[in-house]
C-alpha atoms as one frame of an Amber mdcrd trajectory, in Angstrom:
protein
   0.000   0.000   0.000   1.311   3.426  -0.674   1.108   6.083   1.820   1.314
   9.808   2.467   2.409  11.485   5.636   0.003  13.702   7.075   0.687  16.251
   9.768  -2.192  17.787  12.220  -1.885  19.958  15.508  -3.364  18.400  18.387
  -4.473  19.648  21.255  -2.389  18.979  24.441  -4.888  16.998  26.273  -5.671
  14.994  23.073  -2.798  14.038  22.305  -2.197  13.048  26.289  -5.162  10.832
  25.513  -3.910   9.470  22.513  -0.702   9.019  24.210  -2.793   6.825  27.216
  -4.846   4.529  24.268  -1.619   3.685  22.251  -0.411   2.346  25.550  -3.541
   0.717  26.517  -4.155  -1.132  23.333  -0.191  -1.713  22.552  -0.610   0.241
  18.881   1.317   2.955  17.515  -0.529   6.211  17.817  -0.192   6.150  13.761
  -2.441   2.806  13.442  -4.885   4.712  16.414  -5.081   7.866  14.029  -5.546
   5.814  10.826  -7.936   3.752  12.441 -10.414   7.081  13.791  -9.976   8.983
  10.499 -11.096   5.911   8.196 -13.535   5.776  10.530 -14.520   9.209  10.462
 -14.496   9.245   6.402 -16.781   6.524   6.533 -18.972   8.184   8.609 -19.373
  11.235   6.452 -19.174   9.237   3.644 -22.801   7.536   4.679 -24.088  10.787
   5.956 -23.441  12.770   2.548 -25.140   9.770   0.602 -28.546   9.542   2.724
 -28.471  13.201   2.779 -28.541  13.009  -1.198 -30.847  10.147  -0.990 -33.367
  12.127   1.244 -32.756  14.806  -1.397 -34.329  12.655  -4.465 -36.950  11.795
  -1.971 -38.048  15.612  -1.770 -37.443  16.110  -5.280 -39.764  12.475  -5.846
 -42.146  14.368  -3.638 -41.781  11.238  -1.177 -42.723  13.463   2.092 -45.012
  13.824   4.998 -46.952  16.359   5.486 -46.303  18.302   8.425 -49.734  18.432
  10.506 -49.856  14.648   9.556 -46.337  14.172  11.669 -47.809  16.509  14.675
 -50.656  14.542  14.779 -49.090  10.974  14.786 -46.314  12.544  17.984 -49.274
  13.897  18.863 -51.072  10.638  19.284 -48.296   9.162  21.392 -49.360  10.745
  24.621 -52.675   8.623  24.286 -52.957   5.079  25.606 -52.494   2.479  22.475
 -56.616   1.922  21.870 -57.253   5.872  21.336 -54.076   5.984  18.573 -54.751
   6.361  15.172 -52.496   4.349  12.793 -52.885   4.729   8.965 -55.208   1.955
   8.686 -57.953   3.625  10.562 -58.296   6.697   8.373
């Protein structure tokens, strides 16, 4: 695999707590690093896609109404026999 060096500034105290996990878990801070920013990527990876998904939804016109979405939180003070689901309208 090829690599790149990266450089970042750190806070003190995280890099103290990096410092205590590398020691903890026996890993290089490097591997700890790679490890949360793959992570991370990943993370915002999935978030950027629904978000684009959830886009084509609105642009579909796949939504809920709004009053329909107070009225269903609405309908979660009541006790389970006075709900209204779907089915009953």
């Amino acid at each position: 695999m090829i690599t790149r060096v990266v450089t970042a500034h750190l806070p003190v105290d995280l890099a103290e707590k990096l410092d205590g996990l590398a020691l903890r878990l026996d890993r290089p801070k490097g591997w700890i690093i790679k490890q949360a920013v793959a992570s991370y990527l990943a993370l915002e990876e999935k978030r950027h896609r629904l978000t684009l998904e959830a886009l084509a939804d609105v642009d579909a016109k796949r939504t809920v109404d709004h009053a329909e979405i107070e009225a269903w939180a609405g309908s979660l003070d009541k006790p389970k026999r006075q709900r209204h689901t779907r089915k009953d309208r």
